[in-house]
N, C-alpha and C positions, 0 to 999 in steps of 0.2 A: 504494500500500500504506500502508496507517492504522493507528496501534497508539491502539487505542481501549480504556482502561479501565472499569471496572465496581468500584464499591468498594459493599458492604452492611455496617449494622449491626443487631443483631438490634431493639435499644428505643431509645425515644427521649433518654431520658437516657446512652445509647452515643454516644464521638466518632469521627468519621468521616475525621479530622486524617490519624492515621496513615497508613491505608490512602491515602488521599489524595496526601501527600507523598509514599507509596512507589511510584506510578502517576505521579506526574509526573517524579517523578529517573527513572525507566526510559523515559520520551522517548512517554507517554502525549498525542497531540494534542487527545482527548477524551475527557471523563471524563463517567461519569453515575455515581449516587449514589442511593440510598434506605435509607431507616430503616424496617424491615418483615423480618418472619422470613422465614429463610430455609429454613421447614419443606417448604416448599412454591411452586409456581409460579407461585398467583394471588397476587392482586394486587402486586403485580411490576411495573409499568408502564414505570420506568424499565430493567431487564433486558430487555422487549420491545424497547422501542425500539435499544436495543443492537442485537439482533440484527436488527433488521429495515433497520438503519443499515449493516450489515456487508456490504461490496461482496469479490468474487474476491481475495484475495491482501490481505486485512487481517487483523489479528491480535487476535482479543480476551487483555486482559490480566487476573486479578484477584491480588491479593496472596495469599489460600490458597487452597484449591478450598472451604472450607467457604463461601464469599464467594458460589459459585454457588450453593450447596445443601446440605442437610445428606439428601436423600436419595440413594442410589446411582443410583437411576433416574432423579430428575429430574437430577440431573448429566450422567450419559450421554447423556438426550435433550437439554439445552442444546447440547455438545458436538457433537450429530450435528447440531442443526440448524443450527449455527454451520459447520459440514463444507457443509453439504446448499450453503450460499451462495458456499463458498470460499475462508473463511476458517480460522483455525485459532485457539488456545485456548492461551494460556501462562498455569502459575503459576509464580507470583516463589519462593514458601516450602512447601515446597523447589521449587526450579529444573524446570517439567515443561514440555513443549510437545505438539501434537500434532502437529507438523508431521513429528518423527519417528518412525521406526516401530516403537520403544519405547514412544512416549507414551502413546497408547492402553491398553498395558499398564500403567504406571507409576498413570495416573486412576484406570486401573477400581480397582487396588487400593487406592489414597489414599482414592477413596471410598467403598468397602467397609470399612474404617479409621475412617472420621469415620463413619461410619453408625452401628459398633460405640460407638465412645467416647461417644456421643449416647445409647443408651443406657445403654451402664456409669453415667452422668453421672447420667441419670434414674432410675435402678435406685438407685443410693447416694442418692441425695436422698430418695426414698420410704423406705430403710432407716431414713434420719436422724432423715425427720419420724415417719415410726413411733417410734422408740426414747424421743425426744422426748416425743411425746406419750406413751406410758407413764410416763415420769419426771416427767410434769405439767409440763413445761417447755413445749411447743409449745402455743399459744394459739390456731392459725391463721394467718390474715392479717388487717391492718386492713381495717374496715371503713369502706369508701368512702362509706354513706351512713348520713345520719343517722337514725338509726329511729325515733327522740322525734319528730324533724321530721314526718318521712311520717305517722304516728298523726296528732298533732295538727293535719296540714293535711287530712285524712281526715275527724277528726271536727267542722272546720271547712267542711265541706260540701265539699271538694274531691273529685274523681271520681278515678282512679286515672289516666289520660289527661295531665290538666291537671295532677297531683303531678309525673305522671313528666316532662314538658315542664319544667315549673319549676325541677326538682333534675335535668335532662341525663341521666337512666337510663331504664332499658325499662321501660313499663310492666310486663312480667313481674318486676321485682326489687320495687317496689312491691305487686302482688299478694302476694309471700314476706314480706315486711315485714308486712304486716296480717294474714297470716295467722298467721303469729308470735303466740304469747302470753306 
């Protein structure tokens, strides 16, 4: 029996410190680790492997349940296929397991909770930039590429291909760039 952790941060500039140190004080023998949201179940590579690493009577560990998912279902199905092996599913905050026959209970409703909040969270933030941008305060976000650049390597004979190579974006952000006026 293996108490194998699992620590997620959503970005990259997110530390993974915490989550980390709180998986090895609770007597984690391995720990995997990625920087990658947790909207969703692709690309996830490290979370596969987890579970495909999970033998009868191991424990998967994560510090909140949001660590596995911020969806209710893809949570459930991590859960089940974690069961399906024989293993079971603790979190540290608050204190859940499924190994009892509360837990089960206890998840579904935590992540029915984090589903909610993930909302509300998205809901207020669109209120914000709205208001924002009425007040002439919200400007957007920065812009990642130079647009004076793109023109002038444009009208330097460069193709839209060979910009986009050059400056590391899609050719499609290039195309909006020139067609901009």
């Amino acid at each position: 029996m293996a108490r194998i952790g699992y620590a997620r941060v959503s970005t990259l500039d997110q530390g993974l410190e915490g989550q980390l140190a709180r998986l090895t004080a609770e007597g984690c023998t391995l720990i995997r680790s990625e920087k990658v949201s947790g909207g969703s179940r692709e690309g996830r590579p490290e979370l596969a492997t987890v579970i495909e690493f999970l033998r009868a009577g191991d424990e998967l560990v994560v510090a909140r349940l949001d660590r596995l998912g911020r969806d209710t279902r893809d949570v459930l199905n991590i859960i089940h296929e974690v069961e399906q092996r024989g293993a079971f599913v603790t979190v540290l905050d608050p204190h859940v397991s499924t190994q009892g026959p509360m837990g089960h209970v206890m998840l579904t409703v935590l992540g029915m909770v984090a589903q909610m909040e993930r909302r509300f969270i998205k809901e207020r933030q669109r209120e914000g930039i709205a208001r924002a941008k009425a007040e002439g305060i919200y400007l957007g976000g920065k812009r990642r590429l130079d647009r004076e650049h793109v023109r002038n390597m444009h009208l330097a004979g460069s193709g839209p291909a060979a910009i986009a190579q050059a400056l590391g974006c899609s050719r499609m952000q290039v195309y909006r760039v020139l067609k901009e006026k």
